[in-house]
N, C-alpha and C positions, 0 to 999 in steps of 0.2 A: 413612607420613604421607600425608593425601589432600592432593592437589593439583588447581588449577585450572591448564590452560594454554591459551594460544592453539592454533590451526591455521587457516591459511589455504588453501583450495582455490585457485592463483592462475589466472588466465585460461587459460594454457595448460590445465590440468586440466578445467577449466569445459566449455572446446569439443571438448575430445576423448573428452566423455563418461566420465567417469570419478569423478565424483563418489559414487556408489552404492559403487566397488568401494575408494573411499579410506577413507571414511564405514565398510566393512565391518570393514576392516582393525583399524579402532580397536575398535569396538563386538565383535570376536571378540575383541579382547585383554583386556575387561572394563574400557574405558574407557565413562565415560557422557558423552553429548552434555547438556549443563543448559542451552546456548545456542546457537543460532544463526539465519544470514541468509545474505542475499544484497546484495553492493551491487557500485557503480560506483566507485572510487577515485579522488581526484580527485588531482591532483598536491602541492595544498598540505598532504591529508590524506597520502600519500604520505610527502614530508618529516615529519611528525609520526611515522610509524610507523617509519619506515628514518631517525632521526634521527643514530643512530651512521654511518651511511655517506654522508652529504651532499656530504661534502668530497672524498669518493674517485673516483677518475678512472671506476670502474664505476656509479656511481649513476647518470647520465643514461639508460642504459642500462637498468637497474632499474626507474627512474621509469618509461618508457614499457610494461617489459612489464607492470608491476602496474596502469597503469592502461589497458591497451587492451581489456580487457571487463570482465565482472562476475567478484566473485569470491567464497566460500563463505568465511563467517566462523565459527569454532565454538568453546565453549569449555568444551573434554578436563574429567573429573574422575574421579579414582581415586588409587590408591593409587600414591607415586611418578611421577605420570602425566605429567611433563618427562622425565621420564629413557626411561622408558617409548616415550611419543612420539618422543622422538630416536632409540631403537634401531628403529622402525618406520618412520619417516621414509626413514632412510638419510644418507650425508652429502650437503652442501650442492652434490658437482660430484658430480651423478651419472653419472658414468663411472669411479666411482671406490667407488659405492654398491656394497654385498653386494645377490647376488640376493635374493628374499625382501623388501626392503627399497623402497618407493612410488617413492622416486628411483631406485634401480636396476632395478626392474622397468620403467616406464614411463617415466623421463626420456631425453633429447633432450637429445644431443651439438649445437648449432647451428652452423655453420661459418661463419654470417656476424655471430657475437658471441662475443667473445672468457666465453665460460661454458655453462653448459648450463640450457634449460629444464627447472627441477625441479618441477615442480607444485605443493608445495606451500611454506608457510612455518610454522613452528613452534619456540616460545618455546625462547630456548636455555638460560636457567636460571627460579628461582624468582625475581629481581630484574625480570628482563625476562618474565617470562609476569605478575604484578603490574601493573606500567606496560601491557602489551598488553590485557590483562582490563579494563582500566578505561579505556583510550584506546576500545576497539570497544564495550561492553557498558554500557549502564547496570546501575544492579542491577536494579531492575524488568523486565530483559531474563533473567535467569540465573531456573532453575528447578530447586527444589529434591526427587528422587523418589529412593526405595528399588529398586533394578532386582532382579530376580530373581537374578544373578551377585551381588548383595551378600547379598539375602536367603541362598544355597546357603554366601558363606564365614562366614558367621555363626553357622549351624550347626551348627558344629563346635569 
């Protein structure tokens, strides 16, 4: 089944320069980019997108790293490409991420917050990549192309 889903490049990612090698990771596994940007998140936008975690003792926390710089907005589409994305991802405390995996590869154990900087954010089912795709994206933002990895399994 194609799917769209979120990915967020979050600020930590942004200033460590890594955004090309995040960006790659998707686009060698035959996901296509149909959307993206760049922005500044504000606090109250914040709350909209981390709605489920408001109430939790760790959101003040959240709030502040997602919004202390800018951050890469994009939106995945391929085949399965939630599920997809979550096994490239890696899990959400990366010290705990497989190597190979964005979080495990480059995430940051922090010692003065109780979690780890994982660079990114990414839709964790098809309900929530839905609500994400339509809170970040108008449609007149999404684009719709044939990529050469679709054209090759077509093919056959």
């Amino acid at each position: 089944m194609i799917e769209k889903t979120l990915v967020l490049v979050k600020p930590d990612g942004v200033v460590r320069g890594l955004i090309g090698e995040i960006i790659r990771r998707f686009e060698v596994a035959g996901l296509k980019i149909v959307g993206m940007k760049m922005n500044h998140i504000t606090p109250d936008f914040a709350k909209k997108h981390y709605f489920a975690h408001t109430e939790k003792d760790f959101y003040p926390e959240l709030e502040k790293r997602i919004t202390s710089g800018p951050v890469i907005a994009m939106i995945l589409e391929g085949i399965k490409a939630i599920e997809v994305v979550r096994k490239i991802v890696g899990l959400t405390d990366s010290s705990k991420s497989g190597p190979g995996t964005i979080r495990g590869d480059f995430g940051h154990v922090n010692l003065g917050y109780k979690g780890t900087k994982n660079l990114v954010h990414a839709s964790g089912n098809l309900d929530e990549a839905k609500k994400e795709v339509e809170l970040w994206f108008k449609k007149e933002e999404l684009f719709g192309y044939k990529t050469l990895y679709e054209k090759h399994i077509e093919e056959d």
